[in-house]
PLY file of the C-alpha trace (Angstrom):
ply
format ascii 1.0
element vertex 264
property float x
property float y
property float z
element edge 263
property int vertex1
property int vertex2
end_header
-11.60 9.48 -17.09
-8.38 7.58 -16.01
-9.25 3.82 -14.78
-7.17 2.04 -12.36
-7.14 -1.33 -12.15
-6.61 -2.26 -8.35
-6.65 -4.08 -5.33
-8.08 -2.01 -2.58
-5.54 -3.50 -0.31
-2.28 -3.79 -2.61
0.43 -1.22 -1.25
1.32 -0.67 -4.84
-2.09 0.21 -5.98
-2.33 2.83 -3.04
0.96 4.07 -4.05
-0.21 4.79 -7.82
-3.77 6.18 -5.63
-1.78 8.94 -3.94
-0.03 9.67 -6.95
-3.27 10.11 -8.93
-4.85 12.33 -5.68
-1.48 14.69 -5.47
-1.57 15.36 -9.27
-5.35 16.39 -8.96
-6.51 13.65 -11.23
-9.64 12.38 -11.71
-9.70 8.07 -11.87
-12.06 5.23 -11.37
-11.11 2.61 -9.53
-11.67 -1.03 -10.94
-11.23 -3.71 -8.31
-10.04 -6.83 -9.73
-11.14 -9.93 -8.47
-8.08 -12.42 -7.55
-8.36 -15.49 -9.95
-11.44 -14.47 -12.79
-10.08 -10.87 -12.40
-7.09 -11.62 -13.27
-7.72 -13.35 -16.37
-9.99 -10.73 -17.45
-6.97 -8.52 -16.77
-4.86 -10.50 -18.89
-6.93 -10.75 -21.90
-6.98 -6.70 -21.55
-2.81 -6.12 -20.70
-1.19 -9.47 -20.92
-0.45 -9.40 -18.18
-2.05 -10.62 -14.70
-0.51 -8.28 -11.54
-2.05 -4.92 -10.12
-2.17 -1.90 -10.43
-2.69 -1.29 -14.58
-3.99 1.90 -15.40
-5.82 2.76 -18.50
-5.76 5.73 -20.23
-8.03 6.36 -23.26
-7.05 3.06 -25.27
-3.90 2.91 -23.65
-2.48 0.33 -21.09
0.35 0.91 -18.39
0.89 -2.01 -16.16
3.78 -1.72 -12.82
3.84 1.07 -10.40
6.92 2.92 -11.10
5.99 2.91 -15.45
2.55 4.54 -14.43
4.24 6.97 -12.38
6.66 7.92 -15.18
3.71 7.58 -17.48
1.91 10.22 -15.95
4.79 13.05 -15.18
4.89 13.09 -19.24
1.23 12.72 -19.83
-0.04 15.11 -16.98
3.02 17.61 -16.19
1.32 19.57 -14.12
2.71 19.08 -10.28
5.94 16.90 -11.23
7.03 14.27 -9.30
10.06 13.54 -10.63
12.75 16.47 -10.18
14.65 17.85 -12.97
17.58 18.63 -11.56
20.04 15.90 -11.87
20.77 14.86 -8.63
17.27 15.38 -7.14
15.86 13.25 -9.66
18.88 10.25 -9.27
18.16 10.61 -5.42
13.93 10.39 -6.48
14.24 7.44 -8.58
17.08 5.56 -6.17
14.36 5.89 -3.22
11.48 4.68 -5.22
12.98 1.61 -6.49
14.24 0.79 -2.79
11.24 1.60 -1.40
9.40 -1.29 -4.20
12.08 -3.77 -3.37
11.88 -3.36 0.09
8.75 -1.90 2.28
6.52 -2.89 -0.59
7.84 -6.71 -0.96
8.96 -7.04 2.97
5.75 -5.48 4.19
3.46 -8.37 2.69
5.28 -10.27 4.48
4.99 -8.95 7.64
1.39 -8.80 6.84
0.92 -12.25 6.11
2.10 -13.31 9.61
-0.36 -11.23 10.95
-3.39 -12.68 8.96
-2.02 -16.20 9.15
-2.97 -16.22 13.03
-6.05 -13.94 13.25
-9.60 -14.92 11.15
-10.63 -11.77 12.74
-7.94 -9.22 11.35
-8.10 -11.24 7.88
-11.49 -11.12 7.37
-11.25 -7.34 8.42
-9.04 -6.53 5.83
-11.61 -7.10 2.74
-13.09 -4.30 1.02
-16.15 -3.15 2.56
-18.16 -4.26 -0.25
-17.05 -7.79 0.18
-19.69 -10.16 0.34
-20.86 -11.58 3.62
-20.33 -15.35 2.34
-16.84 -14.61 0.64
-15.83 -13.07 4.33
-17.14 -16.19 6.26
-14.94 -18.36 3.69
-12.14 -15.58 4.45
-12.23 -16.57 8.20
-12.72 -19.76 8.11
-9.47 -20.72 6.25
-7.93 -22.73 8.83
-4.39 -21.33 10.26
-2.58 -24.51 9.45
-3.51 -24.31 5.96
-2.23 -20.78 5.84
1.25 -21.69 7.46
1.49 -24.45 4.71
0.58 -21.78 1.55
3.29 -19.17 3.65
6.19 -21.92 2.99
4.72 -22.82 -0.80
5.24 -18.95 -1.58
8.68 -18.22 0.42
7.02 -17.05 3.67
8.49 -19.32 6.46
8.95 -18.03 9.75
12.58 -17.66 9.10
11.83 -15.66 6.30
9.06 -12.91 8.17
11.78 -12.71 11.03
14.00 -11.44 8.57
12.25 -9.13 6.81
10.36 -7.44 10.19
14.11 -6.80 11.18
14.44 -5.45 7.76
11.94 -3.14 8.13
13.10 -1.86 11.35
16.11 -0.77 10.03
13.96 0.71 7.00
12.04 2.97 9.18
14.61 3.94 10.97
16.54 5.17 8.31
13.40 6.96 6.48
12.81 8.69 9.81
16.45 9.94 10.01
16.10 11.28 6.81
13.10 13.11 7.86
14.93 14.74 10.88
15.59 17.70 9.19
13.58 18.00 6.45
10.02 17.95 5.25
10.46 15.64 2.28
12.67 12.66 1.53
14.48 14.64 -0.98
14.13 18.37 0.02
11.30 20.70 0.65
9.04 19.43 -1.87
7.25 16.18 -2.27
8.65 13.73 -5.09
7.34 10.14 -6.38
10.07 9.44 -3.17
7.97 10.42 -0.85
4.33 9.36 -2.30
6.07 5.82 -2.81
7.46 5.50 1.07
3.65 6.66 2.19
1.58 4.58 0.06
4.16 1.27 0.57
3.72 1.65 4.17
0.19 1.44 4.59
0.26 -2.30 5.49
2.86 -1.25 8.82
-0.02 0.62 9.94
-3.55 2.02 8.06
-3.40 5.44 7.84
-6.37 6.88 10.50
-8.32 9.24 8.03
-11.12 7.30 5.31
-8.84 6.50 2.77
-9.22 3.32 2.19
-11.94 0.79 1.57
-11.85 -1.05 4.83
-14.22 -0.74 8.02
-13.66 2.21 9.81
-12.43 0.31 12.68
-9.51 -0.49 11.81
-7.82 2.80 10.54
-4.72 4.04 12.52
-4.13 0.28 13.70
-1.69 -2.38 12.21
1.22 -4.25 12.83
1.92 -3.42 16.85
5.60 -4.22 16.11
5.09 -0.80 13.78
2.24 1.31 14.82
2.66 0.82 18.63
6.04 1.61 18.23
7.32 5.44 20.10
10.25 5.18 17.98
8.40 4.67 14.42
5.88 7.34 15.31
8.23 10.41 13.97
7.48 8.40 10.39
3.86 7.53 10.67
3.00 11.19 11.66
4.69 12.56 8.32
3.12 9.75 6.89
-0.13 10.86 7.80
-0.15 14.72 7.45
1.36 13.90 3.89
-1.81 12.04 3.19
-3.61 15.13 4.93
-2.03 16.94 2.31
-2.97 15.30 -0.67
-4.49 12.13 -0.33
-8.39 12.78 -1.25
-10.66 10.74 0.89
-13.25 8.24 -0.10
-16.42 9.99 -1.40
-18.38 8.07 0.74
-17.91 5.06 3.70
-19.99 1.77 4.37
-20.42 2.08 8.66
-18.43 -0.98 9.85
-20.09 -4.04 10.71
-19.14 -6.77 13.71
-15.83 -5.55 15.25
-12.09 -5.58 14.33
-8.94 -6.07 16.40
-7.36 -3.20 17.83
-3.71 -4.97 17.61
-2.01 -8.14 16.18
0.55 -10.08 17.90
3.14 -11.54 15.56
5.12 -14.42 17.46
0 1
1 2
2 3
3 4
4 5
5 6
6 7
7 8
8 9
9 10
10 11
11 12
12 13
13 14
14 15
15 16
16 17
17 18
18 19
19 20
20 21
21 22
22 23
23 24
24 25
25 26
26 27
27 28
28 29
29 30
30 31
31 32
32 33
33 34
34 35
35 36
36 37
37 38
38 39
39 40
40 41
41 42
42 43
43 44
44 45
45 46
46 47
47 48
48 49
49 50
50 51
51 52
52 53
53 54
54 55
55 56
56 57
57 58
58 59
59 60
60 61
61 62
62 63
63 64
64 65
65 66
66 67
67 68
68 69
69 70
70 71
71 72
72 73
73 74
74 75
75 76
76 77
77 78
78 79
79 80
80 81
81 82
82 83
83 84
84 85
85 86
86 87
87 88
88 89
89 90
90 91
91 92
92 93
93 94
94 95
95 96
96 97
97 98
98 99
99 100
100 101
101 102
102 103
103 104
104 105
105 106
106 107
107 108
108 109
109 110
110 111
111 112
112 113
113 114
114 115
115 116
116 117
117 118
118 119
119 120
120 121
121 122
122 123
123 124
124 125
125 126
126 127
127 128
128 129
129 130
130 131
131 132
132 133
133 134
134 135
135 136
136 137
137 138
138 139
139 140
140 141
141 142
142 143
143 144
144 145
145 146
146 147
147 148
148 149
149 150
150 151
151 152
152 153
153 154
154 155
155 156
156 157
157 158
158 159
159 160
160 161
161 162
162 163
163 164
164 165
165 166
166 167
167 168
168 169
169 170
170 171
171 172
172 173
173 174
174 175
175 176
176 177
177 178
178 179
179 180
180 181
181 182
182 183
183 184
184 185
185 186
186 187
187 188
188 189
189 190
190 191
191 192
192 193
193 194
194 195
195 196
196 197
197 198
198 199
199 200
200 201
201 202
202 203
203 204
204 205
205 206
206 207
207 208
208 209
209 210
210 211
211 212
212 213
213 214
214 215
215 216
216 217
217 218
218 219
219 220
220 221
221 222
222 223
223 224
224 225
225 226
226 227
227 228
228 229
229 230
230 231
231 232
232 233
233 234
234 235
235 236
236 237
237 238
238 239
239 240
240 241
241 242
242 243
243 244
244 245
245 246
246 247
247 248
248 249
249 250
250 251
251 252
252 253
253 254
254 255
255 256
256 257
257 258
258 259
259 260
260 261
261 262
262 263
């Protein structure tokens, strides 16, 4: 069986996820614990970042490699066009959508975690332990401001790329306005990379994800309360309907979640 090497939470791990689901493949997930994880993962790839599949005694590390990995490996229900210009138009969306919702979205996200204990703790895998959550929570907001400037995050910066990502959706959604796929009238790695990029804009509402129940269908208000962004979230969501599998099986949510989160 395939192993992925994950966070539950990383966009680019649920992007490689819904590739996995729409080829029909069978995969274990292996969640990989920020700090000892990562040097475990490391000693295995050398390499440290998420998601790294392995595949009999093979290692393929970044997104976009696995994907192209496993169009040659498992042919069956391509992703990647053949004809010329489909596949230029394919690839050109899939890197944008990387560089942009993927990178621009964690930011986004960490404004929203920076001012909510509630909402942050939320966010960790069900399985989480209770003591590691309390820690989670307690991390005091100033703190958090002071590691969002250390990695590039500053207010200036999130204002930017929120506007950024208006204009993203906006443009994804025109695109959509006559069509049923980014690309035509079948799904491409385009498409599967726009979906599984966007899941920190807004959860998607069935169990697909290891997070409490209570959150799914909520996110970012800027995003998911949005009239205008809902053309994109609803193809977002009957694409997952389509081929995202769900979770075998979900822990009931404990405590409660916010429904919203105000980003100033």
């Amino acid at each position: 069986m395939l192993e992925l090497y994950q966070w539950e939470l990383s966009q680019y791990s649920e992007k490689v996820r819904l590739i996995l689901d729409f080829k029909g493949l069978d995969y274990r997930k292996i969640e990989v614990t920020p700090g000892i994880g990562q040097v475990e993962l490391f000693r295995l790839t050398g390499q440290k970042q998420v998601p790294v599949l392995k595949d009999r005694n093979r290692y393929i590390a970044d997104s976009t490699e696995i994907a192209k990995y496993l169009d040659l490996e498992y042919p069956d229900r391509p992703i990647i066009p053949q004809d010329p210009k489909r596949r230029g138009l394919t690839l050109l969306i899939e890197e944008w959508a990387d560089e942009s919702i993927g990178i621009k979205g964690r930011k986004a996200l960490f404004a929203a975690i920076s001012q909510d204990q509630n909402f942050r703790k939320s966010l960790l895998p069900t399985s989480t332990p209770d003591i590691f959550k309390s820690l989670v929570e307690g991390v005091p907001t100033d703190l958090l401001s002071v590691l969002g400037f250390g990695v590039g995050y500053s207010p200036d910066i999130v204002k930017s790329a929120i506007a950024s990502l208006k204009q993203d959706l906006e443009a994804v959604t025109l695109l959509l306005a006559d069509s049923p796929y980014l690309t035509g009238d079948e799904p491409t790695l385009a498409d599967l990379a726009v979906a599984g990029l966007s899941i920190l804009l807004k959860f998607p509402s069935g169990p697909y994800l290891d997070l409490p129940a209570s959150i799914r269908g909520k996110g970012l208000p800027i995003f998911s309360e949005n009239i205008d962004y809902e053309p994109f979230f609803t193809w977002r969501d009957r694409l997952y309907a389509q081929f995202r599998k769900p979770l075998i099986s979900t822990t009931p949510p404990t405590g409660s979640a916010p429904t919203s989160i105000q980003i100033d």
